[in-house]
TIBAZA-204537 format. One line per 10 residues: number of its first residue (from 0); their letters; for each residue x, y, z of C-alpha. Coordinates in steps of 0.02 Angstrom, whole numbers. Example, Ala and Ser with C-alpha at 12.3 -4.5 7.8 and 13.67 -1.06 7.14 Angstrom:
BEGIN
0 = as = 615,-225,390  684,-53,357 $
END
This chain:
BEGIN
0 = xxxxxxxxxx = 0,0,0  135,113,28  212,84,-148  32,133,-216  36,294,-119  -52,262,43  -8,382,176  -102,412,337  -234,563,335  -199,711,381 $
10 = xxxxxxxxxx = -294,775,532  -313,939,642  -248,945,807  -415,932,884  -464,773,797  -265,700,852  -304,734,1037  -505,657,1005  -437,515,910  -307,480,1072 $
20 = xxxxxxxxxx = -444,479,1175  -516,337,1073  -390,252,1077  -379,245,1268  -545,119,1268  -491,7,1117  -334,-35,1230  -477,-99,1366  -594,-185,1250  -485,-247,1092 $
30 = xxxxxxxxxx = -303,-220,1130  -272,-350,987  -323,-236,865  -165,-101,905  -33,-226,886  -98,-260,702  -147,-63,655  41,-38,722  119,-176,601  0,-91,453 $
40 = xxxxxxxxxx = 76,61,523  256,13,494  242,-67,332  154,64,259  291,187,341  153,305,411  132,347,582  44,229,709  -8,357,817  -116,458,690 $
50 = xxxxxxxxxx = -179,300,575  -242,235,771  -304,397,817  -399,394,639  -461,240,621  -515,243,804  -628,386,779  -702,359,632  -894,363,627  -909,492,751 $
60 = xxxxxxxxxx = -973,633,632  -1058,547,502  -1162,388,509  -1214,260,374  -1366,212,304  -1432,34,316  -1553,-122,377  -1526,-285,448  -1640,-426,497  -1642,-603,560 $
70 = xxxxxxxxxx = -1756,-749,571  -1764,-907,637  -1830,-1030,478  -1834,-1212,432  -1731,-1252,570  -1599,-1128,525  -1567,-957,569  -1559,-827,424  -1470,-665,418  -1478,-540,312 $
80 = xxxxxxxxxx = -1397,-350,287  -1377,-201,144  -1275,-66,170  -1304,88,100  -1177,243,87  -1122,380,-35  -1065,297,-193  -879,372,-183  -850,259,-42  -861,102,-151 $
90 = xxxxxxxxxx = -683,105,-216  -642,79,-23  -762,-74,-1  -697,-242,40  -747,-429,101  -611,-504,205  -577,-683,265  -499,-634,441  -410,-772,526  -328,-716,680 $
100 = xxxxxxxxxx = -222,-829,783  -298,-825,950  -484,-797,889  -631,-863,778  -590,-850,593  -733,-736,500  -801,-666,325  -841,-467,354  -873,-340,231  -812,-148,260 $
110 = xxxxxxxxxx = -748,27,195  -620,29,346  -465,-82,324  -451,-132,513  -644,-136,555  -802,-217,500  -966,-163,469  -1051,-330,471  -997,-537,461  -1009,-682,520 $
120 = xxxxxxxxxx = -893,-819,611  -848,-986,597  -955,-1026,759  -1133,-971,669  -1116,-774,746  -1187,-653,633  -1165,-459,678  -1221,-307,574  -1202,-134,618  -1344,23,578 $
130 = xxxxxxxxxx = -1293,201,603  -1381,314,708  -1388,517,703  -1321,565,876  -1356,690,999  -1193,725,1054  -1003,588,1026  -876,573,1140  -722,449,1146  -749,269,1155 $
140 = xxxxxxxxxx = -737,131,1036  -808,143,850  -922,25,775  -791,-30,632  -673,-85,796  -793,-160,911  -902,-264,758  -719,-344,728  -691,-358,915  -879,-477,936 $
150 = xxxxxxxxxx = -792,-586,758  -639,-617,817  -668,-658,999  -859,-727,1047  -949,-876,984  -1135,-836,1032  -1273,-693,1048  -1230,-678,1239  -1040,-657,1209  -1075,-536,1089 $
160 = xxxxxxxxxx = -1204,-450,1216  -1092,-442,1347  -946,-369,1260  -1064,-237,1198  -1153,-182,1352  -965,-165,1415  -919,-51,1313  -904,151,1303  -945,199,1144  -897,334,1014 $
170 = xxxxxxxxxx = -1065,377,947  -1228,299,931  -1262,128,826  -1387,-42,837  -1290,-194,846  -1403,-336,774  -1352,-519,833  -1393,-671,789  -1330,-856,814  -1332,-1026,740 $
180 = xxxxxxxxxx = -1447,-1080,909  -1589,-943,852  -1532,-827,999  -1548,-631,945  -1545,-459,994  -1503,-293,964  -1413,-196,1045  -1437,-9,1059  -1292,101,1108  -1237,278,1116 $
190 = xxxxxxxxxx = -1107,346,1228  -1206,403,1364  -1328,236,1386  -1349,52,1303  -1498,-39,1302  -1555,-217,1226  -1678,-277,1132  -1765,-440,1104  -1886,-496,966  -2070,-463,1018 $
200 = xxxxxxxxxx = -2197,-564,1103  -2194,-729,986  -2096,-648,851  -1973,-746,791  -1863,-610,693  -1771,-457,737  -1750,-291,632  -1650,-130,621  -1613,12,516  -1556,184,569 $
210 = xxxxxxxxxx = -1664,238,727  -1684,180,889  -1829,55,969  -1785,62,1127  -1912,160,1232  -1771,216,1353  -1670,244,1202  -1774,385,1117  -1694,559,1196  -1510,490,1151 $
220 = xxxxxxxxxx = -1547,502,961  -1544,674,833  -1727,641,781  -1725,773,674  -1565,717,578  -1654,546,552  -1649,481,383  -1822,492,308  -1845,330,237  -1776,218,417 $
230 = xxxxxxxxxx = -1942,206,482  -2003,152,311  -1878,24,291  -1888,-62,470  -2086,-74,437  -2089,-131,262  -1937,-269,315  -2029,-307,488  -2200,-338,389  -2118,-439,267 $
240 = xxxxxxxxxx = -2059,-567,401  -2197,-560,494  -2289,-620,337  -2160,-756,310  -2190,-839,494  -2073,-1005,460  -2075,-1004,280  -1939,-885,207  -1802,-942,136  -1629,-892,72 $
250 = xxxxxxxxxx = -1694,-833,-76  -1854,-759,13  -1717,-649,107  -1604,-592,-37  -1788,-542,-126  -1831,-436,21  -1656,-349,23  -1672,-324,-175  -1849,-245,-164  -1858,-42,-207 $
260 = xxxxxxxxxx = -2035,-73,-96  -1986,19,66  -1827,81,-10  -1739,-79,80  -1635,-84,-106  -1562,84,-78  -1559,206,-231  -1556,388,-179  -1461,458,-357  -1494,663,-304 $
270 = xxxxxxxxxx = -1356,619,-168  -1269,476,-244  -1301,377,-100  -1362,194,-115  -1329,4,-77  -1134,-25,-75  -1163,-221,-31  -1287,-339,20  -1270,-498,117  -1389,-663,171 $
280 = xxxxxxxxxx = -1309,-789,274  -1371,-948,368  -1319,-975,528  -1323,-1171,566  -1184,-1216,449  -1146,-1033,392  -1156,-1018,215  -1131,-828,150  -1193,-778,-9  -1147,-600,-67 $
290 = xxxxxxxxxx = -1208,-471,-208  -1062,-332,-238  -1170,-184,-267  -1354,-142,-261  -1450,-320,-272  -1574,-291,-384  -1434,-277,-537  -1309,-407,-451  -1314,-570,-423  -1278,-654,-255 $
300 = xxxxxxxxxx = -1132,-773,-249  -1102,-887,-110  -938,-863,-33  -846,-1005,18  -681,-927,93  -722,-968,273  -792,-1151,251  -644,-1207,134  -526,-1127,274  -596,-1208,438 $
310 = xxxxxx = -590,-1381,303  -415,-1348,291  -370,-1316,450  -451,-1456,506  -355,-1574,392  -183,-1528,469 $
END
């Protein structure tokens, strides 16, 4: 990267000392993840202080667009995410097989080289982050950060609770959960409160897009900076599984995140703003399937990485 030009960004002063700050809680939660942003830092010959001070504060200013569900089905457990940003972001997109030495080995797609946005692991844990406008940031760990943290280090919905509720957070995001058992939640979170949520009464699905549920979580959200269509998109998802009862299907969930219906298949061209990436995944024996782009003009592909490398591992 550093023959290709990278450098680390420049940033003010201010941002430095905010980003240091950050950086203060990701040694608490996910210390792992210094040790490799310093070795990206010295290969790339850039300083490790700013590139951590960066990367650990980024979403506090700006959040993303997006929806994620699960469901329990057919004796599975689907999962299923888009995200949705500004189009000049999708040079930076990626899907990575992450295989860290002392952790679970995960797929997890992202426009931030050391987080993740969403994935899931090689013990059936799905995770998908949603942005939400906040009322106010402060330092604590970003979503990109603690989304790889719940990969790389828990194997189940309560791990992944846990190490959430723990946390201090940088700004406000839902956390949506979900495991190869048919255990879910979401998990809302801003720096000044967390709160969890369950599917309701006999529900058998969860939902999120970019506002809080939460009753206790309403006054911690900019309601007024709330993306129009989040309301519309958590209805016209939650209706569509509620529908469904036991009877959706992969396929079922890739046509729900390709629908314009509810604007769940983002296309917002006066901004250049729309789906980046879409993902379904099952969660017994996870099996990812992927569309690079807006699903409605790309096809899902199953990806394989992470099944063909726990089969090799397991051969050795």
């Amino acid at each position: 990267m550093h023959k290709h030009g990278f450098r680390a960004p420049k940033m003010s002063s201010e941002r430095l000392a905010f980003g240091r700050e950050c950086v203060r809680e990701v040694e608490r939660v996910f210390p792992d993840v210094l040790e490799e942003i310093r070795g990206f830092a010295d290969a790339c010959q850039t300083s490790y202080e700013t590139l951590a001070a960066f990367i650990s504060s980024i979403g506090a200013f700006k959040p993303s667009e997006c929806s994620v569900f699960s469901i329990s089905a057919h004796s599975d457990v689907l999962f299923g995410r888009n995200y949705d940003w500004f189009y000049r972001a999708k040079g930076h997109t990626e899907s990575y097989l992450t295989m860290p030495s002392d952790g679970y080995w995960s797929v997890g797609n992202t426009d931030i080289f050391v987080g993740r946005e969403d994935g899931v692991n090689e013990k059936g844990l799905a995770i998908g982050m949603t942005g939400i406008q906040p009322v106010r940031v402060k330092p604590g760990i970003s979503f990109a950060l603690i989304v790889r943290r719940v990969l790389d280090k828990c194997a189940c919905v309560e791990e992944g609770v846990r190490t959430l509720t723990d946390a201090r957070f940088l700004t406000c995001s839902n956390y949506l959960l979900a495991d190869r058992d048919g255990e879910m939640a979401v998990v809302e979170a801003c720096p000044d409160k967390v709160r969890v949520r369950r599917p309701e009464g006999e529900d058998n699905f969860i939902v999120c897009t970019n506002h809080f549920v939460h009753s206790e979580m309403n006054r911690m959200e900019n309601v007024k900076e709330r993306p129009l269509d989040s309301a519309i998109r958590y209805t016209t998802i939650y209706n569509a599984l509620k529908q469904s009862k036991e009877k959706i299907r992969i396929q079922d969930a890739q046509e729900i995140l390709s629908d314009h219906k509810g604007y769940v298949c983002s296309h917002v061209e006066e901004i250049k703003l729309g789906t980046l990436w879409s993902m379904v995944s099952t969660l017994k024996e996870p099996r990812i399937y992927s569309a690079e782009g807006q699903p409605c003009r790309t096809r899902y592909r199953e990806d394989t990485r992470l099944s063909r490398a726990v089969k090799a591992r397991q051969t050795k």
